[in-house]
Every structure is written in structure tokens, then in C-alpha cells.
C-alpha positions as CSV (number, residue, x, y, z in Angstrom):
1,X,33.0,9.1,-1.1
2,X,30.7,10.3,-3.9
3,X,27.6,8.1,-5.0
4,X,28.7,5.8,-7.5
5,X,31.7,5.0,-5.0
6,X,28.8,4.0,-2.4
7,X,26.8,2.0,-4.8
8,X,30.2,0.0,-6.1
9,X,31.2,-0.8,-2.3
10,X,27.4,-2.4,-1.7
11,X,27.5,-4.1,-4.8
12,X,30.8,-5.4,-4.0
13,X,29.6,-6.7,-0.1
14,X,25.8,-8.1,-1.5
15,X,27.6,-9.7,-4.5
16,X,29.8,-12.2,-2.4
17,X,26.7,-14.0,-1.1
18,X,24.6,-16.8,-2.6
19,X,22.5,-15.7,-4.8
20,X,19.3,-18.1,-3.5
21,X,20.6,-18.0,0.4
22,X,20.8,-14.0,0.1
23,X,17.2,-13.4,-1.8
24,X,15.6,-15.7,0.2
25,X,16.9,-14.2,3.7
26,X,15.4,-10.6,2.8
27,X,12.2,-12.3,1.3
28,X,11.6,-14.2,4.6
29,X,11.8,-10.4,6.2
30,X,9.6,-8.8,3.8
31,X,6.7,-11.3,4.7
32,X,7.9,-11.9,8.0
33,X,8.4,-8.3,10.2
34,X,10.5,-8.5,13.4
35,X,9.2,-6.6,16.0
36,X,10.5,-3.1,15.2
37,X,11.1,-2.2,18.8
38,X,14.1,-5.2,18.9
39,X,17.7,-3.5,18.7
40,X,19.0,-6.0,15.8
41,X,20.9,-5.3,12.2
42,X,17.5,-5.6,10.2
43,X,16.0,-2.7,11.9
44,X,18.2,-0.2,10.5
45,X,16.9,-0.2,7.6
46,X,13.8,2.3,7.0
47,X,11.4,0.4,4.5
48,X,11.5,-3.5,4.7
49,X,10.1,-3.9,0.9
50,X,12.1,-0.8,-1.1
51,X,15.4,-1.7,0.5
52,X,15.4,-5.3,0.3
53,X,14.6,-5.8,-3.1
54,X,17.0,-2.8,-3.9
55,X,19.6,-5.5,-2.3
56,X,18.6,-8.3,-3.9
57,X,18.7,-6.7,-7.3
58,X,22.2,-5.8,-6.8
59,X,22.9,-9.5,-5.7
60,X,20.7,-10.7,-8.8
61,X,21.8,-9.1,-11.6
62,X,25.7,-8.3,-10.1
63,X,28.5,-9.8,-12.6
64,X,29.9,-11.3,-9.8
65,X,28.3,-13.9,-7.6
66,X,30.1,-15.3,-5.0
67,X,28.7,-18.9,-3.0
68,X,28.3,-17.1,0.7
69,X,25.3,-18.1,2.4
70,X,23.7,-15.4,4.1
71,X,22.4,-15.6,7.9
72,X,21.2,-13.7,10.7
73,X,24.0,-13.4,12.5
74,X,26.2,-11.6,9.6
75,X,27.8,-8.7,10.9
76,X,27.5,-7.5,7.2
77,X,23.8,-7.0,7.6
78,X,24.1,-3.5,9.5
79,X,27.3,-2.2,7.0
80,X,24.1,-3.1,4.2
81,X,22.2,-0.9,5.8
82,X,24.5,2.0,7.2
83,X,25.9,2.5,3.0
84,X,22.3,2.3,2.1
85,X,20.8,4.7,4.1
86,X,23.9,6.6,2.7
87,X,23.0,6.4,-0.8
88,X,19.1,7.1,-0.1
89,X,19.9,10.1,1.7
90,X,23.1,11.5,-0.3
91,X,21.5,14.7,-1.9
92,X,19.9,15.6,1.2
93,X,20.8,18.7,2.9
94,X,23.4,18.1,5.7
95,X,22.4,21.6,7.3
96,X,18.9,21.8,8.8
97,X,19.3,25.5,8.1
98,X,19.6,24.3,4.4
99,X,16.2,23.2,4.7
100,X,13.7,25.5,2.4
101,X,9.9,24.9,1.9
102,X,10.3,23.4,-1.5
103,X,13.1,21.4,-0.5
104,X,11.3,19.2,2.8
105,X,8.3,19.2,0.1
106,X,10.6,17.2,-2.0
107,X,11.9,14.8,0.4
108,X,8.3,14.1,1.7
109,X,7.6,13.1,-2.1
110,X,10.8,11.3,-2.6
111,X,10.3,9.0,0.5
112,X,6.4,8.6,-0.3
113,X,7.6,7.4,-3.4
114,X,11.0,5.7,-3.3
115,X,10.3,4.6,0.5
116,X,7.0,3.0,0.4
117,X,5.4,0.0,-1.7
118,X,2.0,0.2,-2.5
119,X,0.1,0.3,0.9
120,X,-2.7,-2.0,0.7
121,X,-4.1,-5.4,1.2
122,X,-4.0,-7.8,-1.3
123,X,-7.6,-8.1,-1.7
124,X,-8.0,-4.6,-2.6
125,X,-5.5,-5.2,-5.7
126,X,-7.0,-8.4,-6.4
127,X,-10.2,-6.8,-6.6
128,X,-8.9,-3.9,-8.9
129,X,-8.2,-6.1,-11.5
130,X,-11.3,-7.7,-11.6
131,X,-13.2,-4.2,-12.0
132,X,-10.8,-2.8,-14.3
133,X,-9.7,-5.4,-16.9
134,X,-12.9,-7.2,-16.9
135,X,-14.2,-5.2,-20.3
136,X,-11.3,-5.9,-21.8
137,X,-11.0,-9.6,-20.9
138,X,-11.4,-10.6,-24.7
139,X,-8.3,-8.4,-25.9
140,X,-5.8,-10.0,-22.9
141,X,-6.9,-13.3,-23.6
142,X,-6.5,-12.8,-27.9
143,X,-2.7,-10.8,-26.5
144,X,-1.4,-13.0,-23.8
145,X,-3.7,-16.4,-23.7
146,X,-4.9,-15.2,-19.7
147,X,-8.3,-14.7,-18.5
148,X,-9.2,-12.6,-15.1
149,X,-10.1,-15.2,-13.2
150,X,-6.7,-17.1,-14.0
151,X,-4.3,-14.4,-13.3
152,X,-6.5,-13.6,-10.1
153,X,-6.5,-17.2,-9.5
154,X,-2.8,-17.9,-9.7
155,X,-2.1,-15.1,-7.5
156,X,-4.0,-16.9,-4.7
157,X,-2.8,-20.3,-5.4
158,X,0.9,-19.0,-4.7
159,X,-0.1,-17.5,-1.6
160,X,-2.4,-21.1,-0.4
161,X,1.2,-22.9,-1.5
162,X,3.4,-20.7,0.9
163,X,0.8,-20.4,3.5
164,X,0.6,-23.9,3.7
165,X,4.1,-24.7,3.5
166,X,5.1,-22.2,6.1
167,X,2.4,-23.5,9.1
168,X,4.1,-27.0,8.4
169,X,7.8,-25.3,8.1
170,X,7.0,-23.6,11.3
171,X,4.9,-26.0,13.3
172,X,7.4,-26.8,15.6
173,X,7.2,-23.4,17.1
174,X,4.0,-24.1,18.6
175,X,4.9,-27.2,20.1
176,X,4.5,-26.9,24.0
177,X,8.5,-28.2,24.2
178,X,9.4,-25.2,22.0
179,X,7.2,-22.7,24.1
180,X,8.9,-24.2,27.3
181,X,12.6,-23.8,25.8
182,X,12.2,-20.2,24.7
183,X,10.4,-19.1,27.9
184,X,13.9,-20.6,29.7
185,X,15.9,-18.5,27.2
186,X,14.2,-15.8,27.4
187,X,13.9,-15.4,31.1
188,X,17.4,-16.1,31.2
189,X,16.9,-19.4,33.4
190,X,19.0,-21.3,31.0
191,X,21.3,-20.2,28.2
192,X,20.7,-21.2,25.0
193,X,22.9,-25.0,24.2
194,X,21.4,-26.3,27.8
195,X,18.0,-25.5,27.1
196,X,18.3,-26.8,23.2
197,X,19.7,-29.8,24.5
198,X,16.3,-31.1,26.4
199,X,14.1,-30.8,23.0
200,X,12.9,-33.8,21.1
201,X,15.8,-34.7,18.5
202,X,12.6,-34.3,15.7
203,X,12.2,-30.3,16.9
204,X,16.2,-30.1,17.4
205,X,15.8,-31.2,13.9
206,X,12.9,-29.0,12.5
207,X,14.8,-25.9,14.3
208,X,18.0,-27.0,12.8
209,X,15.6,-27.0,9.2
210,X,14.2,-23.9,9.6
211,X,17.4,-22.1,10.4
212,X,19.0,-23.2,7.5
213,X,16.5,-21.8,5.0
214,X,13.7,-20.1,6.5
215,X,12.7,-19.0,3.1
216,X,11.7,-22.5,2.2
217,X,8.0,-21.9,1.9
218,X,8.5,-19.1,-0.3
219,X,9.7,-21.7,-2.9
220,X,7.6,-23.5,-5.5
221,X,7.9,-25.4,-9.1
222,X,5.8,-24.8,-12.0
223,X,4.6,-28.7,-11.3
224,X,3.1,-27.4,-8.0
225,X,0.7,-24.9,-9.8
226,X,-0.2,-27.0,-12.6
227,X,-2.4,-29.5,-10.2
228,X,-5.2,-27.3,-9.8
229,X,-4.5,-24.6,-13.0
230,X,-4.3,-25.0,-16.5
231,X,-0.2,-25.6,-17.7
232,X,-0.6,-24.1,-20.4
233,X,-1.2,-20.5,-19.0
234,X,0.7,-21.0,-15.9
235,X,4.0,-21.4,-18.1
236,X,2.6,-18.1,-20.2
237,X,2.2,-16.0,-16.9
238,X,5.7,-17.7,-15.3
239,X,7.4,-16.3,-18.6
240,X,5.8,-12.8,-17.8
241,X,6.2,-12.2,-14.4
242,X,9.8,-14.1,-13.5
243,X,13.5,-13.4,-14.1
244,X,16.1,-14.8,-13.8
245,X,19.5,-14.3,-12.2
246,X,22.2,-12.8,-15.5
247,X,24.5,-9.8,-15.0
248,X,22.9,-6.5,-15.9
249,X,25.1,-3.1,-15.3
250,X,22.1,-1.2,-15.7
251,X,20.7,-1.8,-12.4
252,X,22.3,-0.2,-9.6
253,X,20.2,2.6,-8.6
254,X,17.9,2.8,-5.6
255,X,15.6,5.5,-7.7
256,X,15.1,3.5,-10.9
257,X,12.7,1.1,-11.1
258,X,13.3,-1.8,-9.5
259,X,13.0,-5.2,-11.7
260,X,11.3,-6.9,-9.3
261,X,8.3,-4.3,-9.3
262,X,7.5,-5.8,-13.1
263,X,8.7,-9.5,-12.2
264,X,8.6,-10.2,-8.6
265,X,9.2,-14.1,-9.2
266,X,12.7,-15.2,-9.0
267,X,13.9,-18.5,-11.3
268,X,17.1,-20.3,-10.7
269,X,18.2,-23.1,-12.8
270,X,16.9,-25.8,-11.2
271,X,13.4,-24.5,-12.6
272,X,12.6,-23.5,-8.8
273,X,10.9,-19.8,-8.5
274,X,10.9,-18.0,-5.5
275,X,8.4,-15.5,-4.5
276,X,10.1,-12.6,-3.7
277,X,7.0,-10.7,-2.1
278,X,3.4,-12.1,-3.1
279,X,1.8,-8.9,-2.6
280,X,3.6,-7.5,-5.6
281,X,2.2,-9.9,-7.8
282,X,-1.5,-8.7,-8.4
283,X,-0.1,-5.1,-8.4
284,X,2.6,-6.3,-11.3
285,X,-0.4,-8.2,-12.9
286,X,-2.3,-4.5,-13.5
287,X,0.6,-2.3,-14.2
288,X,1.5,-5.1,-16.9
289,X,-2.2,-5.1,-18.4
290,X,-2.7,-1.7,-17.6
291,X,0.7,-0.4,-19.7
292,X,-0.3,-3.0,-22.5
293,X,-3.8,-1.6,-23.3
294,X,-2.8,2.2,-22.5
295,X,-0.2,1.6,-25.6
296,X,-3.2,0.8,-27.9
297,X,-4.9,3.4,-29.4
298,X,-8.0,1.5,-29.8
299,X,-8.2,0.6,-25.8
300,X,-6.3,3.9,-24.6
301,X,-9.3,6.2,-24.3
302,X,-11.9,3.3,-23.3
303,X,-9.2,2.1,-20.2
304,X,-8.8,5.8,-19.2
305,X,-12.8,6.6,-19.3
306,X,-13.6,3.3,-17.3
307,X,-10.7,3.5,-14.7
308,X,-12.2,6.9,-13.6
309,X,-16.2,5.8,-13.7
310,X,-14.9,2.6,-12.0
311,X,-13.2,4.7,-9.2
312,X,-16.9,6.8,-9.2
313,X,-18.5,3.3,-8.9
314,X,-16.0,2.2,-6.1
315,X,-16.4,5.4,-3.7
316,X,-20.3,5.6,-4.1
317,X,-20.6,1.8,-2.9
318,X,-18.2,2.4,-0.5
319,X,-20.3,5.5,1.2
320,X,-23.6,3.0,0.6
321,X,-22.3,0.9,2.5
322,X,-21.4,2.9,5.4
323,X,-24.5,5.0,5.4
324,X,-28.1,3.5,6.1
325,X,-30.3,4.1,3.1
326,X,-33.4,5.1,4.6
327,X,-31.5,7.4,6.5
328,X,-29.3,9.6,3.5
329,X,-30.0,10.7,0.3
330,X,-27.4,10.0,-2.8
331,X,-26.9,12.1,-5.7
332,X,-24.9,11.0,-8.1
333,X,-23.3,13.0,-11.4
334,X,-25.1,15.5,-10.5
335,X,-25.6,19.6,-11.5
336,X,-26.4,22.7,-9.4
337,X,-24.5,25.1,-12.1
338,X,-25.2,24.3,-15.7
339,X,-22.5,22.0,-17.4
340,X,-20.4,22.0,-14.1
341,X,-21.0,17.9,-13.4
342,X,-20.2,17.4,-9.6
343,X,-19.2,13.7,-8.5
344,X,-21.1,12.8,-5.5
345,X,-23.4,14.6,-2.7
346,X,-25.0,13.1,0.7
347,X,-27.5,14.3,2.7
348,X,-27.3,12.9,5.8
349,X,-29.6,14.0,8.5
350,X,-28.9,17.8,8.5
351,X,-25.3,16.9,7.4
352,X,-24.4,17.5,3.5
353,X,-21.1,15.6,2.4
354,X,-19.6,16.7,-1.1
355,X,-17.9,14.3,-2.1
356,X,-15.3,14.8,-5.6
357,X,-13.2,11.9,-7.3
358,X,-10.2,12.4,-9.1
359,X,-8.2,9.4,-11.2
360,X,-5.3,11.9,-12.3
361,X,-1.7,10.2,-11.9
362,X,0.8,11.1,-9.4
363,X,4.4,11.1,-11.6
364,X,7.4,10.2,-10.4
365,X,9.3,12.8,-8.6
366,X,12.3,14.5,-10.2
367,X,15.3,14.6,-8.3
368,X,16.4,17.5,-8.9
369,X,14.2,20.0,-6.4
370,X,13.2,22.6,-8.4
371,X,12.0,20.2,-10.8
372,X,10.3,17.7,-8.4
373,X,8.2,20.9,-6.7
374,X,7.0,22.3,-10.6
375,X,5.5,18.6,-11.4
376,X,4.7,17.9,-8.0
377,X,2.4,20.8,-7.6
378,X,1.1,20.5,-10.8
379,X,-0.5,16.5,-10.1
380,X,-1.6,18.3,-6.7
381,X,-3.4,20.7,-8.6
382,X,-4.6,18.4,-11.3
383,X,-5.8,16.0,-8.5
384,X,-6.5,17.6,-5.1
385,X,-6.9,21.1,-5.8
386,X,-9.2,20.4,-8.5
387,X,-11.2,18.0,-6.2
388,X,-11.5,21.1,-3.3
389,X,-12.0,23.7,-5.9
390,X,-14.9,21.8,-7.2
391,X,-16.1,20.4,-3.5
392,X,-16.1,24.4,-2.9
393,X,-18.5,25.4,-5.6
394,X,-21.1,23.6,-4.1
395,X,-20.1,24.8,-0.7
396,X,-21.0,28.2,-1.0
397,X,-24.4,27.5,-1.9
398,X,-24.9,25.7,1.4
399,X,-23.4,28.5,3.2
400,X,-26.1,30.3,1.6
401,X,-29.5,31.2,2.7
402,X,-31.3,30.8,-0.7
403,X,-32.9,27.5,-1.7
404,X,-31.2,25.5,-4.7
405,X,-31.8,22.5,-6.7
406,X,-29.6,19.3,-7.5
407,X,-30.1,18.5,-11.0
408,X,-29.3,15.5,-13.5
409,X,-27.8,15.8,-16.8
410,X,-31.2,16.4,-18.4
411,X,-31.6,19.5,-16.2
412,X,-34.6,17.7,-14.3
413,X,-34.7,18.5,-10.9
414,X,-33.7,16.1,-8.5
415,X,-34.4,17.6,-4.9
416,X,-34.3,20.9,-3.8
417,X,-32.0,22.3,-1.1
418,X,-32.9,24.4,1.8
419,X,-29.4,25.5,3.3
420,X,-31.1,26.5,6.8
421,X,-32.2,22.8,7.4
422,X,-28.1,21.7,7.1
423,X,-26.2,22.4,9.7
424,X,-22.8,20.5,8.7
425,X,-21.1,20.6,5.7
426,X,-18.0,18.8,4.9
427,X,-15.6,18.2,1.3
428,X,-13.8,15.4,0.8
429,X,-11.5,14.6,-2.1
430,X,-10.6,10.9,-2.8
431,X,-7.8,10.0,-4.9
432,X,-6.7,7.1,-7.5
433,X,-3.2,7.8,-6.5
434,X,-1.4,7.9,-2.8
435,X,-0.1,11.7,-2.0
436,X,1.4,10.4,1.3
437,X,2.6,13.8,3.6
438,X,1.3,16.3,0.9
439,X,-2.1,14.4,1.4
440,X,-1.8,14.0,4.9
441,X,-1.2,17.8,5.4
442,X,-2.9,19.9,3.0
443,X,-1.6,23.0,4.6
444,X,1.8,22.5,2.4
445,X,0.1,22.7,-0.8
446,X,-3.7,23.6,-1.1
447,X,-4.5,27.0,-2.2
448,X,-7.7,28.3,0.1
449,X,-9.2,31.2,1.5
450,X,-8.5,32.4,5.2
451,X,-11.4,30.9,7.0
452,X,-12.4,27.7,5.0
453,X,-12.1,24.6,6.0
454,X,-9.8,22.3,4.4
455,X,-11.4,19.0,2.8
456,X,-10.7,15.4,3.7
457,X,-8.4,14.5,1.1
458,X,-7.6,10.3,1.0
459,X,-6.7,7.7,-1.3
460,X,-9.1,5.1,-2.3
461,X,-7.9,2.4,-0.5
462,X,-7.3,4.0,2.7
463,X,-11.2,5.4,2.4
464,X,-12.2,1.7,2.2
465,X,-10.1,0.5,4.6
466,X,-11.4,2.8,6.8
467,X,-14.8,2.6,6.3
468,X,-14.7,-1.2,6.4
469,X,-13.5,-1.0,10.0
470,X,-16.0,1.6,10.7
471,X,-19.1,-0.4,9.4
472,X,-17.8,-4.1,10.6
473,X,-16.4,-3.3,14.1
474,X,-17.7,0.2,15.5
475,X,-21.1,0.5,17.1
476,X,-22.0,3.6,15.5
477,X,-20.0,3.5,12.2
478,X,-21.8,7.0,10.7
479,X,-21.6,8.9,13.9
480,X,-18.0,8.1,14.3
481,X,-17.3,9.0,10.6
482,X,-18.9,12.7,11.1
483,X,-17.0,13.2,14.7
484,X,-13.6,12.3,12.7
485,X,-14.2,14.7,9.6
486,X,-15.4,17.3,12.3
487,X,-12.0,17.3,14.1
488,X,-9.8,16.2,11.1
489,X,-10.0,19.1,9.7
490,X,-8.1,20.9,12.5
491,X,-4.6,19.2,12.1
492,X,-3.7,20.5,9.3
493,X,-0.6,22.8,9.6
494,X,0.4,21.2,12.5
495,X,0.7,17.7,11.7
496,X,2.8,15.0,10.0
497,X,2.3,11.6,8.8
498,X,3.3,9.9,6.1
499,X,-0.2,8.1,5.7
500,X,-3.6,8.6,6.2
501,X,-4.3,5.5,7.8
502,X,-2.1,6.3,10.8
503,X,-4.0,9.1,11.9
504,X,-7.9,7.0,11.1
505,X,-6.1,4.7,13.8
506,X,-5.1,7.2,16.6
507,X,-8.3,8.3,16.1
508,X,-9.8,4.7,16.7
509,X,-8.1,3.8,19.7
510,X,-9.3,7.3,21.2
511,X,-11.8,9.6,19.9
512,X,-11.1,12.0,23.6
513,X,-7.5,12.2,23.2
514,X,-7.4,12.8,18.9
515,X,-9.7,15.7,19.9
516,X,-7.1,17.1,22.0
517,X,-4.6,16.7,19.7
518,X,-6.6,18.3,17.3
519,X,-7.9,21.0,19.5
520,X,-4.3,21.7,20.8
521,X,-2.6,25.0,19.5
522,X,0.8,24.9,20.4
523,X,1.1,21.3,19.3
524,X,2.9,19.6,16.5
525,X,2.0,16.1,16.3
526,X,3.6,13.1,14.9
527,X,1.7,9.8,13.4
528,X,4.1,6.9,14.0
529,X,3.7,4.2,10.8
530,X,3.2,2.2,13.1
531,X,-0.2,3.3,14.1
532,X,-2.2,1.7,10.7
533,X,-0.7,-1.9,12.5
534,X,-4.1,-1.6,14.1
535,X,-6.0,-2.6,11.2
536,X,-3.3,-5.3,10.6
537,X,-4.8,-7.0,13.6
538,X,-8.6,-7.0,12.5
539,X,-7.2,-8.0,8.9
540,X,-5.6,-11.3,10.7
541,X,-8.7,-11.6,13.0
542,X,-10.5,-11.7,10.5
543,X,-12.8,-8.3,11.3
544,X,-11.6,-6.3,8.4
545,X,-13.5,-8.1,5.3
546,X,-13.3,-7.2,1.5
547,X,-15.4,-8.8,-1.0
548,X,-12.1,-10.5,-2.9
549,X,-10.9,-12.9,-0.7
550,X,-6.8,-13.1,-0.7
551,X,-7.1,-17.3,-0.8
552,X,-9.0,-20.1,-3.1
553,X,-12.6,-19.5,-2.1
554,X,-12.2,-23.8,-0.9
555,X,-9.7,-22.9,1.6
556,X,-12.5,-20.4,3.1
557,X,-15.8,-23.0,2.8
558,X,-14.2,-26.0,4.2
559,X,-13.1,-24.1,7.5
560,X,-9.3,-24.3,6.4
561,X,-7.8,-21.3,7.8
């Protein structure tokens, strides 16, 4: 069965379901992860966002629509995801001895790309569009009619709606009769209809509810947003970021865009919307402003310039933060080779951290292979390699004996280096854009001498992640940081992982045992995705803080969480 044939028979199976019933069963499972370890249907999918919405689309905008209601207990669920996976991995090389060097660099790309959603929390997107559309509030509001703090505070009041919503959807789970029931189920002391029968009618009820649509919460009218925001704009952004459910042939492939990246609300007739995934809405919110201003050619230039210095701005804070001030020295734009500008440089008790920023884009991956390796090396080199290459310009000096000075643009010196008194040097390369495996392990990719260390290459929001946790729930954040640039360095070539926050965890939950790893020759080692779930549970505790807060700031100050 070629690949068009596989797409038809999906379409065919997705299309005979209810078009609310079927969206809002994925949604629920987007927001709502099972445990992974549980042998059901949903698990067989590999990512819980891309796939979902790739099946909702074809439900959506399918020219046939039948009146099914989807459930749990559809056999159909696992035939979804057996053609799927099908489709996702059709040009892949049924041979492992097909395998070349270019071509596993490929399909790292392709499932970076295709496989993930953007991996962050929602107060690091909320945040971005603050400090990046900010300076060119006057233009969106003249264009669209939308201010910053509107857009940023609609996103939150969709969230408060379905947070709310669910805890009173779901209450009934927490009643001590519901706790007792599933205890008797699980343990197998009762089967299921017995054990039901003893509840309350009202939780037979609320269970009966939820069953029915546990998507419920995920649903909200315009009317429900314009009690606390301005009607007006809320229809203006509900026009932007919504679609609505019409035949389009067009959309059918699980490598084009998917609709719902641009317009994650659904609207049905009724004039009901349903949220698809809330986290996609700030990052819809900036690629829509972002793509409108980058298309003028009086903002183009000025949005470029100030996403890059904004990145500059972002790092250095983030490294102020970490580090005590009496304690490190920052330099910042400054020179050691005339009209060679380096990024960022700490001195930190005998320790030197170079520190380079790079804000070039990471393009979509060709499919074809040959293709996909030309561009893909290229945005490496453009981003990464240029980052190291520069980070190693100002390594050699410090690998030097002879004294040197750290200038500013003026040529005034700044402070004068005296290599013998640093005994520690590290790079690190931080990125606007996500390089999953090819970031992860630099060994595929980065051109180096025999003998020099490789940098510590990370994404933005993994770095602040990171540090966050280091600063807010580790007794010695700096010391830690040092120990796991020390021994980080040391996986490369032997290592996958598909993000960089999986290995920062192993590293958390033991410092002893990630040193063996790293120190281990004859070892290849493995992150499980799994592993970044760590800073999942200080997120929901509450011990992972970011200065946007994901909720109205009322919902905070009156002690409603």
C-alpha cells in the first residue's frame, strides 16, 4: 500500500466519527497524559500533540463527516495509530544495514521536528511575547486592534476557564466514596458494576457526566471571555486564531503544517470553541505577530536586530541570576581581538565561562535526505558551529600563558586576564532555536580539533529551565552547574537524547551515577523523554517559578490555586 493509499484509509476510519465527540477525545489526551507505562490503544502512538492534531485535522477538514461518537473503548483507536505510525515512518529504511550517517542524521531532524511541539512551559512563551512585541505594540494595535497585555491576557483567561471548569468536572474523583470504589476495582476485590453500584446516585451521575464528554472543560463561548475582557478585541482575536470545521483536500499530510499550529481554537456552529491545546495558543500568538512584522520592510530589520539583543538580554539575566555578584565578574559585548565582538564572558572564582548567543533559524527539514543533511548542516554551522568557533577564539588565549585584556567597543580596557590564575574553562553555545539529537550530541555534526572539548550547546528555554531549578531548589546551585558542564562534556559520541533537558534531570536525581555514565568507555547511553517529567513535578509544586505567571495574577494573590 503506497502513501496516499495509507492516508485515504485513515481519513476514511477518522472521518466516520463526530466531529466535536472525536476532537474533544484527543484534546482531553493532549492535556491529560495517561501514564505511559499502561498497556492501552493511546499509548501507541509516539507524540501525544503532533499525532492528535494530525487526526483531528483529517476529521476537521475531511468532506465526509459521519455522527460516530468516539470513546475509549474503540477498538479503532489502535488501527489510528498502527496506519499512522505507518505513514510517519514510510520512507524510512526497512534494512538497518540501509542505515548511512546522513541518513539517521535525517530522521533525528525529522522526528525533532515533525515529532515534537514546542517543549516549554507556557510562561516561557507568554513571556516571549512580552519582550519581543513590546516595541512594536503601537504597529499591532494600528494592524489588528490588540495590545500585549490583551493577547497575553486572553491566553490566561482560557486557561483560568478550563482549569476551573475541570476541578468542578472532576471533583467527584476526589470524593472519599470514589477513592474507596476504585481501590475495590483495582485490587480486584470487586469487579466493576458491584462496586459502581454502592456510590451516591450524584457521583454515579458525575461519573456517568464525565464519561460522556470528558472534554467538557475544554469548551467555552465568546460570552464567557467577554466578562472580564474587552468584546470588542476578544471577537478580533477569536476571528484570528479559530477555524472552523469545512472540507479542505489540501490537508492530509502529517509533514505539512498543521492548521491548528496557526489556529488552535476550534468553532462549531453553535458558536462554541473548543481549545484544542492551550499551550499552542501564546506560541500561535508570536508566530502570527512575528510573520506579520517580518513581511514589513519598515519592521523587518528592527524585529530581527531586537529578537537577537533580546535573546543577549535573556541569557545574561539568566546567568545573573544563577551566579552571586560579589562572587563573578560579567563582561558583556565585549573585545579581546579588534572588531571580533564576543557575546558573554564570566569569571567565576578561577573558572572562565564563554558564553556565545546565536538567534539563527533552524528550517524545516527536507525530506528528501540528501537535501535535509545540505540545509541541515548549513543552520548547524550558521548557529552552533559559529557559536563554538567563536567560544574557541577566546579559548586559546586562556590556554595561554600571556596576560590579555577584555575590552569594550571603545577599545577601553575592561580587566586584564591572567590565564595562570584560571584553572577551568568552559564554552557554551545557547540557541534561539531547538536542535534536539544534533544538539544533544555534538559529536554528529561539530567540526573540532582532536583534543578540545566540546561546548555546552542548549536552547534557551531549556538553559532557563534548568537554571531555575538550580537556583530555586539545589543547595549549591553554582557548584552543581560547574560539576555538570565538567562531566557533560564527556557524553558526547556516546550518547542519545532527543532533549537536553533529559539528560539536566538524570543528572539531578544523581550527580555519582551521571559521572559514571559519563566516565564509562564502553557505554552507550540512552535519555528516556521521560526523564525532563522531573521538572514537571516542581512546575506543579510550585518550585519551578518564572516571572510570567501562566494564570490572572488574582487567581495567584487571593490564594486560589
Amino acid at each position: 500500500m503506497d502513501l496516499e493509499q495509507k492516508i485515504n484509509k485513515l481519513q476514511s476510519l477518522v472521518s466516520k466519527y463526530d466531529t466535536e465527540s472525536f476532537a474533544g477525545f484527543f484534546a482531553y489526551f493532549i492535556k491529560h497524559h495517561p501514564d505511559p507505562a499502561a498497556s492501552i490503544s493511546i499509548n501507541k502512538f509516539g507524540s501525544k500533540l503532533k499525532d492528535f492534531l494530525y487526526l483531528i485535522s483529517l476529521n476537521v477538514f475531511s468532506e465526509e463527516r459521519g455522527n460516530k461518537k468516539l470513546e475509549f473503548s474503540n477498538r479503532e483507536i489502535e488501527i489510528f495509530a498502527n496506519i499512522l505510525n505507518d505513514i510517519k515512518g514510510y520512507d524510512n529504511p526497512v534494512n538497518i544495514n540501509e542505515h548511512t550517517p546522513k541518513s539517521v542524521i535525517h530522521e533525528m531532524a525529522i522526528r525533532n521536528h515533525f515529532d515534537n511541539g514546542v517543549l516549554s512551559y507556557v510562561e516561557q512563551d507568554l513571556e516571549k511575547i512580552r519582550r519581543i512585541f513590546t516595541p512594536f505594540e503601537n504597529e499591532i494595535v494600528n494592524e489588528f486592534g490588540l495590545d500585549i497585555n490583551f493577547l497575553i491576557g486572553i491566553c490566561k483567561e482560557i486557561e483560568l476557564i478550563s482549569k476551573i471548569r475541570a476541578k468542578k468536572q472532576m471533583s467527584f474523583k476526589h470524593s472519599k466514596e470514589f477513592i474507596d470504589f476504585n481501590e475495590k476495582v483495582q485490587v480486584k476485590k470487586m469487579n466493576f458494576s458491584d462496586a459502581f453500584a454502592l456510590l451516591p446516585e450524584n457521583t454515579q451521575e458525575d461519573f456517568y457526566s464525565f464519561s460522556f464528554k470528558n472534554y467538557a472543560h475544554l469548551i467555552f463561548k465568546a460570552e464567557d471571555l467577554y466578562q472580564r475582557l474587552d468584546k470588542q478585541k476578544v471577537d478580533i482575536f477569536l476571528s484570528l486564531f479559530s477555524c472552523t470545521p469545512v472540507p479542505n483536500t489540501n490537508i492530509r499530510y502529517y509533514t505539512a503544517e498543521n492548521p491548528f499550529e496557526s489556529t488552535p481554537l476550534l468553532k462549531f456552529s453553535d458558536g462554541i470553541y473548543l481549545s484544542l491545546y492551550g499551550k499552542q495558543i501564546p506560541i500561535s500568538i508570536y508566530k502570527f505577530l512575528y510573520a506579520n512584522l517580518i513581511e514589513s520592510p519598515r519592521y523587518n530589520s528592527k524585529l530581527r536586530k531586537h529578537r537577537e539583543k533580546s535573546l543577549e538580554y535573556k541569557v545574561v539575566e539568566l546567568f545573573k541570576y544563577l551566579f552571586p555578584i560579589k562572587d563573578a565578574l560579567f563582561y558583556e559585548n565585549y573585545y579581546v581581538i579588534n572588531n571580533f565582538e564576543q557575546d558573554l564572558l564570566i569569571i567565576y572564582k578561577g573558572t572562565a565561562i564563554i558564553v556565545e548567543i546565536k538567534a539563527s533559524k533552524l528550517r524545516e527539514p527536507f525530506r528528501d535526505p540528501n537535501k535535509a543533511y545540505l540545509r541541515l548542516k548549513e543552520d548547524f554551522k550558521n548557529a552552533v558551529q559559529y557559536g563554538f568557533d567563536q567560544c574557541k577564539r577566546i579559548e586559546d588565549y586562556f590556554y595561554d600563558n600571556e596576560e590579555f585584556n577584555i575590552t569594550d567597543g571603545k577599545k577601553k580596557v575592561l580587566y586584564t586576564i591572567k590565564p595562570k590564575k584560571i584553572h577551568t574553562i568552559h564554552s557554551i553555545v545557547v540557541t534561539l532555536e531547538r536542535f534536539g539529537s544534533l544538539q544533544t550530541d555534538l559529536s554528529l555534526l561539530l567540526q573540532k580539533e582532536e583534543g578540545v572539548d566540546y561546548p555546552w550547546s542548549v536552547y534557551i528555554d531549556d538553559l532557563e529551565t534548568f537554571l531555575l531549578t538550580l537556583k530555586q531548589n539545589i543547595k549549591n546551585p553554582v557548584s552543581e552547574f560547574l560539576n555538570f558542564l565538567n562531566l557533560r562534556r564527556k557524553l558526547h559520541g556516546k550518547m542519545y537524547a532527543v532533549d537536553e533537558l533529559d539528560v539536566c534531570a538524570t543528572y539531578l536525581q544523581s550527580s555519582i551515577k551521571f559521572r559514571r555514565f559519563c566516565d564509562a568507555n564502553d557505554t552507550f547511553i540512552t535519555f528516556s523523554p521521560y526523564e525532563q517529567g522531573d521538572f514537571d513535578k516542581l512546575y506543579w509544586a510550585d518550585k519551578l517559578r518564572f516571572k510570567e505567571n501562566a494564570l490572572p495574577d488574582e487567581y495567584y494573590e487571593f490564594g486560589l490555586l
